[in-house]
BAZA-293899 format. One line per field, with one value per residue (C-alpha): x, z, y; residue number from 1. Coordinates in nm, 3 decimals, padded with zeros to 5 digits. Layout:
X = c(X ...) $
Z = c(Z ...) $
Y = c(Y ...) $
pos = c(NUM ...) $
***
This chain:
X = c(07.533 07.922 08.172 08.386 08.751 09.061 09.135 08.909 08.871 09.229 09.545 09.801 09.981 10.236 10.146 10.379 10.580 10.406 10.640 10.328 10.180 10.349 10.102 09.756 09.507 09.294 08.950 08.878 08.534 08.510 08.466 08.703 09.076 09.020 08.719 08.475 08.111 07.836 07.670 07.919 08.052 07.663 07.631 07.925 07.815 07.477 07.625 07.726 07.416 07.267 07.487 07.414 07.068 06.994 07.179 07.108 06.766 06.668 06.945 06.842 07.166 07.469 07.770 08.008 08.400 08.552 08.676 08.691 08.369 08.107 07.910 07.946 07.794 07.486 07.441 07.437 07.202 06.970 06.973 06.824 06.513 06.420 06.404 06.756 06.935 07.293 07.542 07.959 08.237 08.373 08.761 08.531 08.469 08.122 07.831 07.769 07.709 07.639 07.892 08.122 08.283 08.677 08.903 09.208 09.267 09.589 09.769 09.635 09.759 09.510 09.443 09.145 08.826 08.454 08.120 07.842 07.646 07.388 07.127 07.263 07.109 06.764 06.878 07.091 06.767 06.558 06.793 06.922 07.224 07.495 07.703 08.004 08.146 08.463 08.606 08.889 08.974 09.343 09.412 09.031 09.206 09.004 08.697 08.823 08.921 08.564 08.373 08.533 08.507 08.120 08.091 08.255 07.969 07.679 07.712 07.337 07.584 07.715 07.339 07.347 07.568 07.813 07.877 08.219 08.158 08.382 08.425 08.801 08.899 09.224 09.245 09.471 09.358 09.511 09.313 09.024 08.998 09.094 08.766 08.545 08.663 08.557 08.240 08.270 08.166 08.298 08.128 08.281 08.311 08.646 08.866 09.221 09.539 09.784 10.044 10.305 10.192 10.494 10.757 10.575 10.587 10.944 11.099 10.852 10.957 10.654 10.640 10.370 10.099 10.203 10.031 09.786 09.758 09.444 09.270 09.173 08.776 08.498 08.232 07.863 07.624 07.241 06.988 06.945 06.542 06.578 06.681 06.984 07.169 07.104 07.399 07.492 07.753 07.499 07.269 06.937 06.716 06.885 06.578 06.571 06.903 06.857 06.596 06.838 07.047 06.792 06.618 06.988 07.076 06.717 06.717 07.039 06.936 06.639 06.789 07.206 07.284 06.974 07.254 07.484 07.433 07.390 07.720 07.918 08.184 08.118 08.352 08.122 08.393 08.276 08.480 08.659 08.384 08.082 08.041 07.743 07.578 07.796 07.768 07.363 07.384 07.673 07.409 07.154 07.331 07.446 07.075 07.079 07.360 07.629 07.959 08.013 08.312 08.262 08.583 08.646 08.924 09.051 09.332 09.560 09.919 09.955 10.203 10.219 10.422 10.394 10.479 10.249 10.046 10.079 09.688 09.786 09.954 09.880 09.722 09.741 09.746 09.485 09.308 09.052 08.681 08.639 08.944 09.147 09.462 09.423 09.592 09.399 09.457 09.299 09.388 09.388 09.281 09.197 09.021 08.634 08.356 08.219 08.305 08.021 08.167 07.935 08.041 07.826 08.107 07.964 08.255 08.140 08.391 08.523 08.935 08.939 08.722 08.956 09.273 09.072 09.007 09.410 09.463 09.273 09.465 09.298 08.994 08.807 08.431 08.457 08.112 08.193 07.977 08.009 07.677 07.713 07.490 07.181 07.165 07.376 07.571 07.873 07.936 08.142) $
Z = c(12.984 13.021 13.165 12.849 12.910 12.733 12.918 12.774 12.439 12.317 12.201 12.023 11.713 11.485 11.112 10.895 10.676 10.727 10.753 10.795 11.127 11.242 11.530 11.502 11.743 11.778 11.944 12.055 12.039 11.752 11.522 11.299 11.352 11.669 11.685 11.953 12.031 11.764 12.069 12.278 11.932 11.888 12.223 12.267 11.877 12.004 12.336 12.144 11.910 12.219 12.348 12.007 12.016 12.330 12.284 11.929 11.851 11.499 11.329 11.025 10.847 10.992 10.758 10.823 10.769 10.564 10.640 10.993 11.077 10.865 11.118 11.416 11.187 11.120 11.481 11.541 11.266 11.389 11.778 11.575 11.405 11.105 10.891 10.990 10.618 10.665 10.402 10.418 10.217 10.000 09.847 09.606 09.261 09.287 09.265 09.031 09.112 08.953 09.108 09.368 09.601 09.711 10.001 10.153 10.489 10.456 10.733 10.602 10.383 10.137 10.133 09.878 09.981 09.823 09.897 09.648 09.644 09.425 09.689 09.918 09.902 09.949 10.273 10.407 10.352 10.572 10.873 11.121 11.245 11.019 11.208 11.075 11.232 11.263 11.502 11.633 11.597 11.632 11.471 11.288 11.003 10.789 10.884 10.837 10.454 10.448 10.541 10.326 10.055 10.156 10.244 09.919 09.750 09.961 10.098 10.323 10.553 10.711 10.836 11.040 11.361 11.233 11.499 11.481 11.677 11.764 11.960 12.061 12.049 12.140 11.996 12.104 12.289 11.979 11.664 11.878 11.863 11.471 11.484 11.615 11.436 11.173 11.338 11.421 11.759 11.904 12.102 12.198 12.418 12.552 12.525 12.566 12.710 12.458 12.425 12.189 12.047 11.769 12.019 12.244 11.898 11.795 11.921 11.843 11.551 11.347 11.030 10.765 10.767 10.549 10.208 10.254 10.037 09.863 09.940 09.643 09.727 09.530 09.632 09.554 09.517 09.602 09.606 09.896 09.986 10.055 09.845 09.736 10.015 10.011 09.981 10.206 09.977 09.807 10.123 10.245 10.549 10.794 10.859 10.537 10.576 10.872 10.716 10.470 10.672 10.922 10.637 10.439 10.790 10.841 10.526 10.593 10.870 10.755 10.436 10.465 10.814 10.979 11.009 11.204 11.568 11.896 12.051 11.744 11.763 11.480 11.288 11.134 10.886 10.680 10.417 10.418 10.465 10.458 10.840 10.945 10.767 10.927 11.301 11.243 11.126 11.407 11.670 11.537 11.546 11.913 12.011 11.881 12.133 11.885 12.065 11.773 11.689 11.458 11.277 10.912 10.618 10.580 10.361 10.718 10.664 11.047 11.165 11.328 11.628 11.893 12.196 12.468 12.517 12.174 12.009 11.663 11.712 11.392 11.011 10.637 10.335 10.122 09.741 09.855 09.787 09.597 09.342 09.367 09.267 09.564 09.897 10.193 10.535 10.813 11.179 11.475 11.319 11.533 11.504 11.403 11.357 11.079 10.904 10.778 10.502 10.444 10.185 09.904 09.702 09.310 09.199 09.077 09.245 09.491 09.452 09.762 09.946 09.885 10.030 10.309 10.409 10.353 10.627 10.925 11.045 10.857 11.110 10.977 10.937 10.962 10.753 10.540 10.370 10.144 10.148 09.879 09.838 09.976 09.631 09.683 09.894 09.841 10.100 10.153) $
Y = c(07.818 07.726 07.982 08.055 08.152 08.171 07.872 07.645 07.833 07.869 07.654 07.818 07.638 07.696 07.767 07.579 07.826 08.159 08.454 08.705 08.585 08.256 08.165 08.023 08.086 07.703 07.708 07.345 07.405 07.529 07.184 07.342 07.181 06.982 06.757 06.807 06.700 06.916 06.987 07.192 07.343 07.476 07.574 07.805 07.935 07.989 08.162 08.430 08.443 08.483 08.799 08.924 08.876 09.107 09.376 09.436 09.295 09.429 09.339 09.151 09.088 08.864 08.837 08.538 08.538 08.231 07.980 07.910 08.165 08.042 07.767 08.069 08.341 08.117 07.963 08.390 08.469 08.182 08.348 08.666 08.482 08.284 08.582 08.693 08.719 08.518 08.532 08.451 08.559 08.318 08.192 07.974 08.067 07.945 07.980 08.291 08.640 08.917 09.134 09.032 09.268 09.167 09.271 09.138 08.892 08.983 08.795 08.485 08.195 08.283 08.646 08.720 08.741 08.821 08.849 08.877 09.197 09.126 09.197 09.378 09.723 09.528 09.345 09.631 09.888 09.601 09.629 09.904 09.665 09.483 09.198 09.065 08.745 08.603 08.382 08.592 08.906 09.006 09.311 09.434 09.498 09.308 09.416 09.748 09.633 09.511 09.784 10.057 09.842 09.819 10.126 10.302 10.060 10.111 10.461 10.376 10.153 10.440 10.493 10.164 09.983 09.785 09.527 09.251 08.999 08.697 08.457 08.519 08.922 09.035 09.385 09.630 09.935 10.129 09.919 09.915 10.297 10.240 10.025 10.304 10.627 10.326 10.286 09.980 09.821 09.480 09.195 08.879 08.562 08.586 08.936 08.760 08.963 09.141 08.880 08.835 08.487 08.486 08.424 08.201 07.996 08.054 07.803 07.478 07.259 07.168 06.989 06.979 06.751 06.434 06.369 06.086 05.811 05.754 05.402 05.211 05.125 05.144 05.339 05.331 05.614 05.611 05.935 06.108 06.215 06.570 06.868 07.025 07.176 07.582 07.792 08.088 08.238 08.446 08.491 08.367 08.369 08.143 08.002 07.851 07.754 07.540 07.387 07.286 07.147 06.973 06.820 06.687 06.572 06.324 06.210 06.055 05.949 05.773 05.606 05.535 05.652 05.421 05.141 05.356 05.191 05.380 05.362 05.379 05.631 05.806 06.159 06.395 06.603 06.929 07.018 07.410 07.650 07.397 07.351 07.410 07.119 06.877 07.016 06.986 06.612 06.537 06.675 06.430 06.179 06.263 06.251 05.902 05.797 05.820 05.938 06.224 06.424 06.693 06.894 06.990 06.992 07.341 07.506 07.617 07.467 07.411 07.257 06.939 06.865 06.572 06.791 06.629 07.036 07.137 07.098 06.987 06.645 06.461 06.530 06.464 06.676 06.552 06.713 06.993 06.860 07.191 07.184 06.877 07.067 07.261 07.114 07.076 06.978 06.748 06.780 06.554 06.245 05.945 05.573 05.560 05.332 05.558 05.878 06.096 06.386 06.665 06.876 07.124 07.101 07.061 06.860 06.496 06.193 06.093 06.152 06.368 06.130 05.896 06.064 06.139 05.809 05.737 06.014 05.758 05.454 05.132 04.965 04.682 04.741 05.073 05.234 05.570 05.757 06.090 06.334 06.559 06.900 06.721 06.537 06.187 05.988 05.774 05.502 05.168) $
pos = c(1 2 3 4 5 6 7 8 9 10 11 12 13 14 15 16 17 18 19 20 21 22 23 24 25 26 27 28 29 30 31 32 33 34 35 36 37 38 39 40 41 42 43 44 45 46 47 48 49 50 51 52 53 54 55 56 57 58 59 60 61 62 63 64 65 66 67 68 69 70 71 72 73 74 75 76 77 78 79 80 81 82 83 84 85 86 87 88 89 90 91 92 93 94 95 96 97 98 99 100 101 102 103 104 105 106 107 108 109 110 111 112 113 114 115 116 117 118 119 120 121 122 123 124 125 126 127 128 129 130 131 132 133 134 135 136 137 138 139 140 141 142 143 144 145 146 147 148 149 150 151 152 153 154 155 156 157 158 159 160 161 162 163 164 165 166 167 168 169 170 171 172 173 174 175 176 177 178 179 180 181 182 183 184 185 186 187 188 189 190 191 192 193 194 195 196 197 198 199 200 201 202 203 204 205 206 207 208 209 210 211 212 213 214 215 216 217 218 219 220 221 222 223 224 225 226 227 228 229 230 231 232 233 234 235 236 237 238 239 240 241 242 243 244 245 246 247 248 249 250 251 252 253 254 255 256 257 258 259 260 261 262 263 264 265 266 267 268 269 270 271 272 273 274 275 276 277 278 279 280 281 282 283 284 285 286 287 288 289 290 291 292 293 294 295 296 297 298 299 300 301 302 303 304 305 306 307 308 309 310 311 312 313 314 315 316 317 318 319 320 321 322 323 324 325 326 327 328 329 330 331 332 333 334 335 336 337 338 339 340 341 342 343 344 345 346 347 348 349 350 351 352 353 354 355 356 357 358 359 360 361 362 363 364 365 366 367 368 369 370 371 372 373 374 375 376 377 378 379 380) $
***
């Protein structure tokens, strides 16, 4: 298992007009803003699944923090067994509930939050241990907004360890003692040093990410062999869920990704807080000798800047996949033989797909292809 260390799990960015917290913390390992190879994202996601898994063994519920968090709080629910019961909070307003609960991220560019607690008295009655994951935790603030809201809902949470984990946690001796008279215990990867990020940012000029032009192609649509992609946002045993995934990922394998080569260099993009899908199918395609890079759209104005250390250095502003009046962002964007987009978005089209693919520099013979929820793919 790697050595992880702030050194080789941070970069720090500049977000591009945010007065409340001006500094992003970037995880190049994460498959999130920076691509990186599925397999070393999984492996440091699983490395703390694994943490997770030994010191707290019966816990049968993991809930994941959107957007960044969702693909590490099911690689953690996975170390703890098929029958582990994963869920995420959502920004979406789909797919229904019948009663949503809603706190505030309130540092963030978009602050509202929800989780659906339709079931939740069931799942929390089945477990002695609650994990909530994020992938950094600066302040605990919102998990401290989360679990009063849970709490004031489900009074039987008080009865159980409440665990944060993260993969990044730089929590001040002060909110950390917040956290417990909360009780709430921490685990984590790397514990970084209390440092005042905002002014080691002050002085970098960053611009935003430039609209990208839509490419005028026509795409084609055939059915994919599997079934629908499952959906975390209202929970379900992760085993099930990487099933899902597993099974989405071979049959596009088998039918429109079989004439992807072996060698091809090949991006393997989820879309906002669909993730884990993507890393799954960019790790299969690894095993096939693809050289895969696996990152994501996401809605984080960060700005760019083309300082030789800084770890955002090019991007384009592109119609979210979710709500194409909604910007979205894609980071670090570089020359491919194919692009694979995995998204469970249910909006028909391909508008978004289409700025996308006006974000990457043109390259002849370059395959791309669109999965969609497990039920179609577009392609070139």
């Amino acid at each position: 298992m790697p050595d992880y260390t702030k050194e080789n799990t941070l970069r720090l960015a500049k977000r591009f007009q945010n007065s409340k917290r001006p500094y992003l913390l970037v995880n190049p390992l994460q498959a999130k803003h920076i691509p990186v190879s599925p397999s070393e994202a999984l492996t440091m996601m699983g490395a703390l699944g694994e943490l997770l898994a030994k010191q707290y063994p019966g816990a049968g519920l993991v809930l994941g923090f959107a957007e960044t968090a969702t693909a590490v709080g099911a690689a953690v629910a996975a170390s703890l067994g098929p029958e582990c019961v994963y869920l995420h909070t959502t920004r979406e307003n789909f797919p229904q509930a019948g009663q949503w609960l809603e706190f505030l991220e309130e540092h963030s560019h978009a602050v509202e939050q929800k989780l659906p607690g339709d079931r939740l008295p069931e799942w929390l009655a089945a477990t002695d241990t609650v994990i909530l994951v994020d992938d950094e935790i600066s302040t605990g603030k919102t998990l401290r907004n989360m679990v009063a809201e849970l709490e004031g809902r489900y009074p039987q949470l008080r009865d159980k360890q409440i665990v944060a984990a993260s993969i990044l946690n730089r929590v001040s001796p002060e909110n950390q003692r917040l956290l417990e008279e909360a009780g709430i215990r921490s685990q984590y990867l790397v514990k970084l040093p209390q440092e005042d990020y905002a002014a080691l940012v002050e002085g970098l000029e960053v611009a935003e990410a430039p609209p990208a032009e839509p490419v005028a192609e026509v795409f084609h649509s055939e059915a994919l062999a599997c079934g629908k992609l499952l959906d975390p946002r209202l929970g379900l045993p992760i085993g099930a869920y990487e099933d899902s995934c597993a099974g989405l990922a071979r049959a596009f394998l088998t039918g429109p990704g079989r004439d992807i080569p072996a060698g091809s260099r090949v991006a393997v993009l989820g879309t906002e807080e669909c993730m884990y899908p993507a890393l799954t199918l960019g790790a299969m395609l690894e095993e096939r000798g693809c050289a895969v890079r696996c990152h994501a759209t996401t809605r984080s104005p960060i700005g760019v800047c083309s300082r030789g250390d800084y770890p955002i250095r090019s991007g384009g502003k592109l119609p979210s996949f979710y709500d194409e009046a909604r910007p979205t962002y894609l980071y670090n964007i570089d020359g491919y033989d194919a692009i694979v987009v995995v998204s469970d978005t249910p909006v028909e089209g391909t508008g978004a797909l289409a700025s996308l693919l006006g974000a990457f520099p043109p390259q002849a013979g370059r395959k791309v292809f669109y999965v969609q929820g497990g039920r179609h793919v577009w392609y070139l």
